[in-house]
C-alpha positions in Angstrom: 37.5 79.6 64.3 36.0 76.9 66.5 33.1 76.7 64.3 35.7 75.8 61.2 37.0 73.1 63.1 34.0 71.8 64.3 32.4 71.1 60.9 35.5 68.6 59.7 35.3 66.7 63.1 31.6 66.1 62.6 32.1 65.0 59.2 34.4 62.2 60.3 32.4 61.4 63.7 29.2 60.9 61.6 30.6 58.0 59.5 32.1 55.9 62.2 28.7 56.0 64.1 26.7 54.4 60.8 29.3 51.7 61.1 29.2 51.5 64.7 24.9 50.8 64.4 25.3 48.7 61.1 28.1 46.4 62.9 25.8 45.7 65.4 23.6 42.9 64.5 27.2 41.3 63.2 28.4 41.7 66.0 25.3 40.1 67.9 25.4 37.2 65.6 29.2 36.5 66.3 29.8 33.8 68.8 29.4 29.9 69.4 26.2 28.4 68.8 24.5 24.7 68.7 21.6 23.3 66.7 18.9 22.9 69.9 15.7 22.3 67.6 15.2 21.5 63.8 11.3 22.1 63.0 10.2 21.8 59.1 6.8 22.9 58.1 5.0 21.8 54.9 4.3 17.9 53.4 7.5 16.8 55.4 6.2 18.6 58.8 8.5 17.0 61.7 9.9 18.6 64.8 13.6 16.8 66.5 13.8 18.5 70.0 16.6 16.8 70.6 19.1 17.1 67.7 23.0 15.2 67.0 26.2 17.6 67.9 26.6 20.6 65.8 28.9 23.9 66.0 28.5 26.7 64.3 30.8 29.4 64.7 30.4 33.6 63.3 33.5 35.4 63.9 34.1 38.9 61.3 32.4 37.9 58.7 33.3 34.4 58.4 31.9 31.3 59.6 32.0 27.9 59.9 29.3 25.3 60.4 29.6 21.7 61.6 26.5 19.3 62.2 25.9 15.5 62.5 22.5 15.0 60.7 21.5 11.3 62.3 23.2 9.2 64.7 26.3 7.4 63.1 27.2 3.6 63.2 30.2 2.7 64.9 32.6 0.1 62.5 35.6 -2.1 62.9 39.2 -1.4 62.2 40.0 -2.6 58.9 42.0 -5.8 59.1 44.5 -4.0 56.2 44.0 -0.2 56.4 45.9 0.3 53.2 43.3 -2.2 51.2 40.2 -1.8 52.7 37.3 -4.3 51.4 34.0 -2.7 49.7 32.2 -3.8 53.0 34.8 -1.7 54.9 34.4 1.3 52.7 30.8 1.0 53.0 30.8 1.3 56.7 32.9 4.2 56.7 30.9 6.0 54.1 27.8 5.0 56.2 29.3 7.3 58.6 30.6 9.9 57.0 27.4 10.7 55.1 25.5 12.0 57.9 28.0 14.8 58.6 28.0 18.5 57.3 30.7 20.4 57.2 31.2 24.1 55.5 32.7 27.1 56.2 33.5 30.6 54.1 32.1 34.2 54.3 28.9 35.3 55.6 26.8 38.8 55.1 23.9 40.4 57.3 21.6 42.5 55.2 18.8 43.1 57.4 17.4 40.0 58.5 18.8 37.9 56.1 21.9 35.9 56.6 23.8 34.8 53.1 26.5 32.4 53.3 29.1 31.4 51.0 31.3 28.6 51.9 34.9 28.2 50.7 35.6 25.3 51.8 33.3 22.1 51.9 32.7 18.5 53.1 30.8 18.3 49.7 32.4 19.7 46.5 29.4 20.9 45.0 28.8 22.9 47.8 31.5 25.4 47.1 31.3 25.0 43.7 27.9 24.8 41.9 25.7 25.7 44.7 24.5 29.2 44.8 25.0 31.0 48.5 22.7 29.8 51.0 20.4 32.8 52.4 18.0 32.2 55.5 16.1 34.4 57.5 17.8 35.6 60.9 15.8 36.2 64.0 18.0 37.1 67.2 16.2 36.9 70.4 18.6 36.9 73.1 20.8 34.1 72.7 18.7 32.0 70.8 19.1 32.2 66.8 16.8 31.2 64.7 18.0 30.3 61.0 14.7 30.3 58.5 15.2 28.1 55.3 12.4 28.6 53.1 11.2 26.5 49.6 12.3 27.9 46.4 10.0 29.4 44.4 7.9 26.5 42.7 8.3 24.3 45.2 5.8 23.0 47.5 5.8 25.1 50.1 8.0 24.5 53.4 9.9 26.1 56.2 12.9 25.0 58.2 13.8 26.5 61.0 16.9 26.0 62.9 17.0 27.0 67.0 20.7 27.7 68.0 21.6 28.4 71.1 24.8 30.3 72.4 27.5 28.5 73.3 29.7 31.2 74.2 
């Protein structure tokens, strides 16, 4: 009799630990983290150790990832905010171009990380851009996100340090 009852249980105990070791490296990814280092390898080779603010957040299976790209000019305040001139538009485009901003779904299939945003700063990034997939490399809490070229491209490699914010 204990034998019958012991087959069932072990049936539904073996599942929930395959989860338990797949959900790990999610649940290793999930957290705060902050561009610390770009590097980019190939005919564009440049290393910024000292990157603008970014955040990028992994919380069950979404994400969301925000990231000033240069430094961005300060401008006035428009003399009449409900007709702004073309030199005032300018300036606020000037500073609104540097900025990334994306968030949506993401997957862990091994090492690689595939994103797909829902929402974007940048239409076509949500609408007509494939998913983004990078290489993932967790070594404590430093990230590393690995961008490679696509296929018939020169090749290139930018990797992305994040460290944990919380």
């Amino acid at each position: 009799m204990l034998a019958k009852a012991f087959v069932p249980t072990l049936f539904l105990a073996v599942p929930t630990v395959g989860f338990a070791q797949a959900g790990v490296a999610a649940a290793s990814v999930e957290g705060v983290w902050r561009i610390a280092e770009v590097t980019t390898t190939g005919a564009n080779a440049a290393t910024n150790a000292s990157p603008q603010p970014s955040l990028i957040i992994f919380a069950r299976g979404h994400y969301a990832y925000l990231s000033v790209t240069q430094p961005r000019a300060k401008y006035e305040a428009p003399k009449d905010p409900a007709n702004l001139t073309d030199a005032e538009k300018i300036a606020r485009y000037q500073q609104w171009n540097p900025f990334t901003a994306n968030a949506g779904t993401y997957e862990l299939s091994g090492t690689m990380l595939t994103r797909r945003p829902i929402v974007a700063k940048v239409v076509d990034v949500m609408t007509t851009n494939p998913p983004l997939v990078q290489e993932l490399k967790l070594e404590g809490n430093t990230l590393w996100l690995i961008t490679k070229s696509a296929a018939g491209q020169a090749p290139s490699e930018t990797r992305f340090k994040l460290v944990r914010v919380q």
